[in-house]
C-alpha positions in Angstrom: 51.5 29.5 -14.5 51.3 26.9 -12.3 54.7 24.7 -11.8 54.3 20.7 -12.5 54.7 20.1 -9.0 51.8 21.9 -8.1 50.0 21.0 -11.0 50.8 17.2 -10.0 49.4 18.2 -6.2 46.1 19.5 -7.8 45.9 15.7 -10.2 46.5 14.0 -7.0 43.8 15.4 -5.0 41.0 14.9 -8.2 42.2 10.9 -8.3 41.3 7.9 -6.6 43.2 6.5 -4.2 44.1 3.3 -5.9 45.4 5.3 -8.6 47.5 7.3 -6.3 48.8 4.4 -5.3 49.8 2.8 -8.5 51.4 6.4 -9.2 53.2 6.6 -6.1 54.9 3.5 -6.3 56.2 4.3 -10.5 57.7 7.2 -8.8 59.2 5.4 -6.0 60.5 3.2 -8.7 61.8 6.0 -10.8 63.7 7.4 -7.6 65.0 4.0 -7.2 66.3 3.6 -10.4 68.2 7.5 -10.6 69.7 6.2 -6.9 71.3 3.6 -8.7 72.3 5.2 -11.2 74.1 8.3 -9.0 75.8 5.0 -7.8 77.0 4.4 -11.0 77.8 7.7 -11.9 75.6 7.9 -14.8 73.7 11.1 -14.1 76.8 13.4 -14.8 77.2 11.5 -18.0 73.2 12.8 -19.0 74.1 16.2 -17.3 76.7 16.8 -19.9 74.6 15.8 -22.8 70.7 15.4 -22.4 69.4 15.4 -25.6 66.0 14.0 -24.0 64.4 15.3 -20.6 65.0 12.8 -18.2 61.8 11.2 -18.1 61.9 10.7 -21.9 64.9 9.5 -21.7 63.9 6.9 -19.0 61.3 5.5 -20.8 63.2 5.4 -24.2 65.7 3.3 -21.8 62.8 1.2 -20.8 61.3 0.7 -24.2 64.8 -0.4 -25.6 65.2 -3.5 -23.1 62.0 -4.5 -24.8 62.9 -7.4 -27.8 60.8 -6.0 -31.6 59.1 -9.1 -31.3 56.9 -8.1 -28.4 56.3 -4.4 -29.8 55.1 -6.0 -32.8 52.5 -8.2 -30.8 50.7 -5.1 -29.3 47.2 -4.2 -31.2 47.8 -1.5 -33.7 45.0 0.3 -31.8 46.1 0.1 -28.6 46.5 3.7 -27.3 43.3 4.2 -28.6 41.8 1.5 -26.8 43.4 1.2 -23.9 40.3 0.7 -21.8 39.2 -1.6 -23.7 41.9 -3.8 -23.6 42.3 -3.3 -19.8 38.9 -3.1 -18.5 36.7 -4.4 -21.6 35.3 -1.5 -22.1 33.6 -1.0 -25.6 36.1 -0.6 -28.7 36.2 3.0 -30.3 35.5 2.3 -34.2 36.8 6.2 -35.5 
């Protein structure tokens, strides 16, 4: 069983560059973000009591500074056609 870092490594070396990029610099941001958040002593508070992985648990953070009103403007469909709706890519029907 391979470990996610290694797994990760492996990803990396499959992917284009530019999208190497784009994930290097979310996790530079998500090492940012736990830096100022050892600042504020906020990671012994989600030692004690995790009841999310800390990833999860960023992201639900993240989602939450988001107002309803926006979520409810995304398509419906939107995970499913993502491509689509990035790149204009033709819309899967199923």
């Amino acid at each position: 069983m391979t470990s996610a870092r290694e797994q990760l490594i492996q990803e990396l070396n499959q992917t284009p560059d530019f999208v190497v990029q784009e994930v290097l610099d979310f996790l530079l941001f998500i090492k940012l973000r736990l830096k100022d958040r050892i600042g504020e002593n906020q990671t012994s508070e989600m030692q004690q009591s995790p009841s999310l992985p800390p990833f999860l648990q960023f992201v639900e953070e993240i989602s939450a500074q988001i107002p309803k009103e926006e979520w409810e403007k995304l398509p419906k469909d939107l995970s499913k056609n993502l491509d689509r709706y990035l790149y204009g890519s033709l819309k899967d029907e199923e």
